[in-house]
C-alpha positions in Angstrom: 151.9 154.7 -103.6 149.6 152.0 -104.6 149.9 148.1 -104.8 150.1 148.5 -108.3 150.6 145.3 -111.1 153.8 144.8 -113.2 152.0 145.7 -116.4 150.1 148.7 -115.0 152.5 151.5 -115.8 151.3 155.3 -114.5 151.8 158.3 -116.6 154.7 160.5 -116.1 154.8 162.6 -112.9 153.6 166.8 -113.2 156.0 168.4 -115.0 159.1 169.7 -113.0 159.0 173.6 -113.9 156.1 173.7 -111.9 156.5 175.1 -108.0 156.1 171.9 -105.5 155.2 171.5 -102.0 155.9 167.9 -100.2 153.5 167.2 -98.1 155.3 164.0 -95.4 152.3 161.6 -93.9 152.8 160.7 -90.3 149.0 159.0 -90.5 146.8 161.8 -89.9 143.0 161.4 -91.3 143.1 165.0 -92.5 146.4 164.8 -94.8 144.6 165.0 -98.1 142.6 168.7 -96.6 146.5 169.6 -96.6 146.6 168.6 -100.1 143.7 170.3 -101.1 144.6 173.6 -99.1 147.7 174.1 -101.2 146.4 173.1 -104.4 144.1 175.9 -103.9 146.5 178.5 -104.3 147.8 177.1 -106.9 150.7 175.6 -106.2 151.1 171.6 -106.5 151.1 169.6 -103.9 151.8 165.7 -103.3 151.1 163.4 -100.1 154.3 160.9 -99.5 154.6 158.2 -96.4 157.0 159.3 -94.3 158.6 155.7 -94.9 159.4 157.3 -99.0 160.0 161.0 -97.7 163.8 161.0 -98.3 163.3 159.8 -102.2 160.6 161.5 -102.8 162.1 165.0 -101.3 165.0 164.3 -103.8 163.6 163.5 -106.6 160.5 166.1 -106.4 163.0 169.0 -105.2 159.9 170.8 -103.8 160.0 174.2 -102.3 158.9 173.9 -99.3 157.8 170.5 -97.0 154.6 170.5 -95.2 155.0 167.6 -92.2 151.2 166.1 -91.6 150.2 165.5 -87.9 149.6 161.8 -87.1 148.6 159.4 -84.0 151.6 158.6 -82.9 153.4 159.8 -79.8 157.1 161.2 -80.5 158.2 160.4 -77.2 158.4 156.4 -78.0 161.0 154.3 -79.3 160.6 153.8 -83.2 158.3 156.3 -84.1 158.5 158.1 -87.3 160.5 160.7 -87.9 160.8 163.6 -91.5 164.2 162.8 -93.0 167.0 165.1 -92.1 168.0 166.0 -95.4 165.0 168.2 -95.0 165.8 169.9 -92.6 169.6 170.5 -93.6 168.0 171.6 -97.1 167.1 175.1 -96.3 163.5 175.1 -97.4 161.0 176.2 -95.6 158.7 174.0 -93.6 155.4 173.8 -91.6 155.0 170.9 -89.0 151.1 170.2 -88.2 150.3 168.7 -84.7 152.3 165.4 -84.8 154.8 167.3 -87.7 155.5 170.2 -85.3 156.3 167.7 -82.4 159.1 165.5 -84.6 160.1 168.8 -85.8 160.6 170.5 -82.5 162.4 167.0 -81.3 164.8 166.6 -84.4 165.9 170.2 -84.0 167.2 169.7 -80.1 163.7 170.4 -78.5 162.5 168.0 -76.3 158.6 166.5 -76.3 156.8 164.4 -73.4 153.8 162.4 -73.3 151.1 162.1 -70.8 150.1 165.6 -70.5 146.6 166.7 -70.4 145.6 165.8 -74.1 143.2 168.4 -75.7 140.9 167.5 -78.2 138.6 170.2 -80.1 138.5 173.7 -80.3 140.2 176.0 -78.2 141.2 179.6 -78.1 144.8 180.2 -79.3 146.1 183.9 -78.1 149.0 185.5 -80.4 152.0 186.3 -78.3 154.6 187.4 -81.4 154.3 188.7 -84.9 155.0 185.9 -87.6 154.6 186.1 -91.0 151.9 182.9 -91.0 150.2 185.7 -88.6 150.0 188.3 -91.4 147.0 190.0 -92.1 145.3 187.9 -90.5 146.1 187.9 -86.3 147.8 190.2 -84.3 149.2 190.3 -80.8 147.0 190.1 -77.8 144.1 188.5 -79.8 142.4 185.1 -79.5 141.1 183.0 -82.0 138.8 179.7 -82.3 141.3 176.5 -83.8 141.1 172.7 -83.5 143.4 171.0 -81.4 144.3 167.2 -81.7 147.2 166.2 -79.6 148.6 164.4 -76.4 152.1 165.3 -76.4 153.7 168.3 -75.5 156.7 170.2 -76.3 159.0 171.1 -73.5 161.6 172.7 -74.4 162.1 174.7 -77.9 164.8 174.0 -80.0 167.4 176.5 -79.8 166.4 179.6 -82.7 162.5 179.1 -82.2 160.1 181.4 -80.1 156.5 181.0 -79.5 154.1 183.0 -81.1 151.1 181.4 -79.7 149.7 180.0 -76.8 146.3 178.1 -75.6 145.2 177.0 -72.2 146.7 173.3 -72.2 149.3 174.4 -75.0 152.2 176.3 -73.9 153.6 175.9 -77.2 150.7 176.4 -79.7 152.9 177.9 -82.5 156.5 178.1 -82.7 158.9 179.5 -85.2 162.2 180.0 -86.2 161.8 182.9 -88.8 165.5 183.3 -89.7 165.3 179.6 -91.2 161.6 179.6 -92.2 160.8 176.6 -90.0 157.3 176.7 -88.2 155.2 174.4 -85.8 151.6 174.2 -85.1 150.2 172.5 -82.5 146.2 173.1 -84.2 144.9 172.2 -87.6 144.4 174.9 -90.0 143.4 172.3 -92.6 140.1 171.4 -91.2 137.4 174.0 -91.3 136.9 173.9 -87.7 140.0 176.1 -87.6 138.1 179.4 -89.4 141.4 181.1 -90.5 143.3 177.9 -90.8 143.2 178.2 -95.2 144.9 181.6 -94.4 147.5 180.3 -92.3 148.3 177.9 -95.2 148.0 180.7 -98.0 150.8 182.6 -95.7 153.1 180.0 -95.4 152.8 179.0 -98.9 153.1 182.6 -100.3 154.6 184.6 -97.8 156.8 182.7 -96.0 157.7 180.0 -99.2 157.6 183.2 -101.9 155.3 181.0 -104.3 153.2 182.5 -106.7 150.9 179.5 -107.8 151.2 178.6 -111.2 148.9 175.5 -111.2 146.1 175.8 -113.0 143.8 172.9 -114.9 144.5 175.2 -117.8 148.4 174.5 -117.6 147.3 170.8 -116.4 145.4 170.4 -119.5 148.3 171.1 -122.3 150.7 169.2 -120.0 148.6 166.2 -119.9 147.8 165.9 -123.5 151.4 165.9 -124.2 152.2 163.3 -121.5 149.5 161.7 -123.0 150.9 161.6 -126.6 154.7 160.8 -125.7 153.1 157.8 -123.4 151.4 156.2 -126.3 153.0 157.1 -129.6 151.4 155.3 -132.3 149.6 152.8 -129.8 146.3 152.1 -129.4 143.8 152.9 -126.2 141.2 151.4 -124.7 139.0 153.9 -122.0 137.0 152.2 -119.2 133.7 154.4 -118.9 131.6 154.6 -116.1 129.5 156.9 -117.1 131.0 159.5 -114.4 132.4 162.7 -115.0 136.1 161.2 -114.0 136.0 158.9 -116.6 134.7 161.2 -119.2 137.2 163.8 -118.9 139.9 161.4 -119.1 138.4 160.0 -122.1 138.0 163.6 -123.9 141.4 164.1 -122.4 142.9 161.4 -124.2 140.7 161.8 -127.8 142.2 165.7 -128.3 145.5 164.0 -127.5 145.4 160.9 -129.7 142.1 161.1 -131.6 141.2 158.1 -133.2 143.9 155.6 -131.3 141.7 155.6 -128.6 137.9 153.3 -128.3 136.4 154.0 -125.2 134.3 150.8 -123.7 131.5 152.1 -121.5 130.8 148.7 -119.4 126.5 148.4 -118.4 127.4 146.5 -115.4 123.3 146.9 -114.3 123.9 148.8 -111.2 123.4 152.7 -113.2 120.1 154.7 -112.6 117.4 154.6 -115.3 118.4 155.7 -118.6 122.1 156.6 -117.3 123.1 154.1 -120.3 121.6 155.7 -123.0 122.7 158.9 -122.1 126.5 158.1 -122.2 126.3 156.3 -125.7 124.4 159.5 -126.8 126.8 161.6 -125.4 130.2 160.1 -126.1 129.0 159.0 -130.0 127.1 161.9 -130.9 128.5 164.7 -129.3 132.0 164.0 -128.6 132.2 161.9 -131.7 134.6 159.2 -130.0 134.7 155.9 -130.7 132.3 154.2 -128.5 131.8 150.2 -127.5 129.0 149.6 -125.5 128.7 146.7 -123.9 126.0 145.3 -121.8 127.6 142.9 -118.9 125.0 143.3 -116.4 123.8 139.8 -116.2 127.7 138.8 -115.3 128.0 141.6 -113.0 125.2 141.2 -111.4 125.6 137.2 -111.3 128.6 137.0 -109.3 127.9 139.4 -106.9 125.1 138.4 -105.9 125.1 137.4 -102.4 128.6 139.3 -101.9 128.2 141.3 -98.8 132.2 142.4 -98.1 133.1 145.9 -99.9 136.5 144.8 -100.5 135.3 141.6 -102.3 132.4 143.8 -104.0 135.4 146.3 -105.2 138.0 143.8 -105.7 135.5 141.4 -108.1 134.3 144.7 -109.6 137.9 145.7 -110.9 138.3 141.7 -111.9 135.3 141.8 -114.1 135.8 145.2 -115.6 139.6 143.7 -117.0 137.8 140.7 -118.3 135.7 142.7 -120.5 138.5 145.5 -121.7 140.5 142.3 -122.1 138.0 140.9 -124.7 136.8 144.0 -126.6 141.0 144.2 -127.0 141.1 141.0 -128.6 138.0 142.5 -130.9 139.7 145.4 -131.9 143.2 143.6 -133.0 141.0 140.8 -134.5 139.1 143.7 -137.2 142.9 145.0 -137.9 142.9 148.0 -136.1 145.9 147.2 -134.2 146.6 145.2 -130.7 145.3 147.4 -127.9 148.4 148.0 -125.6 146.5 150.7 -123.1 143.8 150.8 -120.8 142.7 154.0 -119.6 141.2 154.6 -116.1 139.7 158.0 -114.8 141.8 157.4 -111.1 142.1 160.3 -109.1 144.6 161.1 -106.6 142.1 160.5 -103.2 141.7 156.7 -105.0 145.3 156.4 -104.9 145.5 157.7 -101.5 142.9 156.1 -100.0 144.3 152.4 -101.8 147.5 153.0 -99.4 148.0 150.3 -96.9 149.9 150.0 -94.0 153.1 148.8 -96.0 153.1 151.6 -98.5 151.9 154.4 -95.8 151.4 155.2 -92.7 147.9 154.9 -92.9 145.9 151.4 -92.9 144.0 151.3 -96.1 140.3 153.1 -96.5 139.5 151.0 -99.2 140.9 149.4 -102.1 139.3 151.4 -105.5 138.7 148.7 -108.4 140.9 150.5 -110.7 143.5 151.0 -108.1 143.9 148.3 -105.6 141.3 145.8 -107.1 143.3 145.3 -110.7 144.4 141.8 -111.7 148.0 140.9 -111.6 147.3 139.4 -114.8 147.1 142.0 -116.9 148.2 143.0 -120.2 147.5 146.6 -120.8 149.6 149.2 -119.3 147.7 152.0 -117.6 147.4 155.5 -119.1 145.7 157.6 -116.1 145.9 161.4 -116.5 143.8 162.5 -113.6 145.8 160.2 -111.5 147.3 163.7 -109.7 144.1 165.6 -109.3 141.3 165.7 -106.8 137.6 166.0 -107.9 137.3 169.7 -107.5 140.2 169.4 -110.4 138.9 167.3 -112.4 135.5 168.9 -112.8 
């Protein structure tokens, strides 16, 4: 999902015993809150273009698909569509907003544009039980949700029913119960829809029959032995920033490899007052890791000076960060301790997200991260990144 460089070489993906829900991107700003919605009941979750839907579906064989809501209409010529093999799968899905309108048209509904478009919260009445409904709503009540949408479905594909209704949304929530397929116009990822995290938990446990069995405990002994059968007997080099990302990925790495791995915390002169001492205190004396420090401010600080474009901030950033790990590499083969073949980076999954561009996602690119979009082709190390899957929250 990222513009990544020949030698840069990602750890292996979570470990397949674990339950999975695909989430399909059609665009939508809030994709990730999808993410982080099923995460939290523990069950893992990954983001995928809808351009790599039909690979990724196959290889991740997930449990259920989630299909994001988007800004496109699904009335015009050429736009995106969820693969088929999903639907002729058998697993359970949820289309969101722009997910239940391809859904509702791939299935023999039809959708039309130019409707009154309704933006913001509205009152959605239950018409019909549904088991995204349990516990939670019942028939005859209203309930605040957030609406994003300018299409509208016309006529339901045959098997589906509506089981709730708004004032411009004839067709606020669909289902087909017998297959396990479901449509929301709203978005119960965002907190403006109050119940919306519920509606999730239902389809993920109810309706999918997950229990959850993600936890950072589980994470944590998986990782270590990614982290060992990625390396072997090679050597590691960990970019600190002095951020917690970094330094769990670092104390990640030493319980897996111990001694193979030197971690280079890089003073590039832009960290608040005494945040340098504190690391080398920290990482030498209380971790006990192997610890370079090495004070690069003045180069830092030299070349981007009078640099006022964040991409060219972020993207000479990542350049100069390689040119030091490069050298202290050189170092540590030079003193016999063997070549250094890794470099470690504490990426998380929103920097891989967010380094998407339009060819790689639906998405045009927030912002290329320095260890993500703003590495060198050039080189040498291959990457070892074992938060690469997990959002902050995770991490910490």
């Amino acid at each position: 999902m990222t513009a990544a460089q020949p030698a840069a070489e990602s750890m292996p993906k979570v470990a397949s015993a674990h339950d999975k829900i695909l989430i399909v991107d059609f665009g939508s700003q809030v994709t990730q809150l999808i993410a982080r919605r099923v995460r939290e009941e523990g069950v893992y979750s990954e983001i995928v273009p809808f351009q790599k839907a039909e690979a990724a579906f196959r290889e991740m064989k997930p449990k259920a698909v989630i299909l994001s809501g988007g800004p496109e209409s699904v009335h015009e010529a050429g736009s995106p569509r969820a693969p088929q093999s999903i639907f002729d799968s058998g697993v359970p899905v949820l289309g969101i907003c722009y997910g239940q309108m391809t859904m509702a048209a791939q299935l023999g509904g039809e959708v039309e544009g130019g409707h009154a478009r309704e933006f913001g919260r509205a009152d959605l009445e239950v018409k019909a039980p549904s088991n995204l409904f349990d516990s939670i709503w019942s028939i005859g009540e209203k309930h605040p949700v957030w609406m994003s949408h300018g299409d509208r479905i016309t006529k339901m594909p045959p098997g589906f029913v509506v089981a709730g209704v708004s004032a411009n949304a004839p067709f606020a929530v669909i289902q087909d119960e017998k297959r396990k397929y479901y449509g929301l116009m709203f978005h119960p990822e965002v907190v403006h829809t109050p119940d919306g995290a519920k509606l999730i938990r239902n389809f993920v446990r109810k309706v999918a029959g997950l229990t959850g069995d993600w936890t950072m405990r589980a994470f944590r002994e998986e990782a270590i032995e990614k982290i060992r059968a990625q390396v072997g007997k090679g050597r590691v080099i960990c970019g600190l920033s002095g951020g917690v990302d970094s330094a769990v990925a670092a104390v990640l790495i030493h319980e897996a490899i111990g001694d193979q791995l030197t971690c280079v915390f890089v003073d590039h002169g832009l960290l608040r007052l005494d945040e340098a001492r504190t690391v080398v205190d920290l990482f030498r004396h209380h971790y006990n890791i192997p610890l370079v420090h090495v004070d690069a401010s003045k180069q830092f600080l030299g070349e981007l000076a009078g640099v006022t474009d964040p991409e060219v901030k972020r993207k000479t950033i990542g350049r100069l960060f390689i040119d030091v790990f490069d050298a202290e590499a050189k170092k540590i083969a030079e003193k016999g301790q063997g070549s250094a073949d890794f470099l470690a980076q504490g990426t998380l999954y929103p920097d891989v997200i967010e380094s998407v561009s339009f060819t790689g996602g639906p998405s045009v690119t927030i912002k290329s991260h320095h260890n993500v979009g703003g590495l060198p082709a050039r080189m040498k190390m291959k990457l070892v990144e074992p938060l690469r899957e997990l959002f902050k929250d995770e991490v910490r």
